[in-house]
C-alpha positions in Angstrom: -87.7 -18.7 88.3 -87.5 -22.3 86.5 -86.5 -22.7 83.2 -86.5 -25.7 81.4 -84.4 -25.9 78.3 -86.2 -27.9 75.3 -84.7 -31.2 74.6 -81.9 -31.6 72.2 -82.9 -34.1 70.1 -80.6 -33.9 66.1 -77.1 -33.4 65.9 -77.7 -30.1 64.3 -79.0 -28.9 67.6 -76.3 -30.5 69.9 -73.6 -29.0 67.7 -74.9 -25.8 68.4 -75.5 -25.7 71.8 -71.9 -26.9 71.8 -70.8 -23.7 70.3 -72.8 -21.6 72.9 -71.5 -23.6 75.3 -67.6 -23.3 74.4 -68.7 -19.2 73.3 -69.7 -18.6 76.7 -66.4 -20.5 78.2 -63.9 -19.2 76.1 -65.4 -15.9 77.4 -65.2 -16.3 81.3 -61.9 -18.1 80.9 -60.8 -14.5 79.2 -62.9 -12.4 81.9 -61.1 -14.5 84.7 -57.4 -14.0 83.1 -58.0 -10.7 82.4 -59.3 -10.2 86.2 -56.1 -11.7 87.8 -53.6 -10.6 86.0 -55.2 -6.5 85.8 -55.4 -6.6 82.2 -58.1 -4.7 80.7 -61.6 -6.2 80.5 -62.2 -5.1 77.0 -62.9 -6.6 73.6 -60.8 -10.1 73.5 -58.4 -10.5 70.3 -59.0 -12.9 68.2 -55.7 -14.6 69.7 -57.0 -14.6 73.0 -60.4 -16.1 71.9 -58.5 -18.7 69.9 -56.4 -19.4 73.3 -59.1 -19.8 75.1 -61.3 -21.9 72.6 -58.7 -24.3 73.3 -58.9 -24.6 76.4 -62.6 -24.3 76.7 -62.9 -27.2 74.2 -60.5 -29.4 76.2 -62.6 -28.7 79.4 -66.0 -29.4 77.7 -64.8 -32.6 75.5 -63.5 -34.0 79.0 -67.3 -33.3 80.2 -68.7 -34.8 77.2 -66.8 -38.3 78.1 -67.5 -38.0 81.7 -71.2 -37.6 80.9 -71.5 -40.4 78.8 -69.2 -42.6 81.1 -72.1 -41.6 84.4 -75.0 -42.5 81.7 -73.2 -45.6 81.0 -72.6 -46.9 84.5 -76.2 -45.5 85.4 -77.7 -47.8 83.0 -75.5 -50.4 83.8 -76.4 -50.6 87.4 -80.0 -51.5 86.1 -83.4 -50.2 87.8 -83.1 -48.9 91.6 
């Protein structure tokens, strides 16, 4: 199966697929705690969405740079 996402091309739409992006995180960061430490595997609190929200966003803002930061040296480094 190949699936090719549509481009993101506003701010409207990047925003959002941020949010997906940092939903889906702050989900499997709770999944994995929960998993390690035997907890149970239901429903999150609020608290432990906004715990790992944080951390999610902390993970994907350092992404964010580093992407731009590879774009920038790629284009820097001229045709190949």
């Amino acid at each position: 199966m190949n699936a090719v996402p549509d481009p993101i091309t506003t701010q409207e739409q990047a925003a959002a697929e941020r949010e997906t992006l940092l939903g889906f995180i702050t989900r499997g960061i709770y999944c994995t705690t929960a998993g390690a430490t035997g907890a149970d595997h239901g429903q999150p609190s609020g608290e432990a969405l906004a715990l790992g929200r944080t951390v999610a966003d902390d993970y994907l803002t350092a992404y964010e740079e580093w992407m731009v930061k590879l774009a920038a040296d790629n284009a820097a480094a001229g045709p190949q």
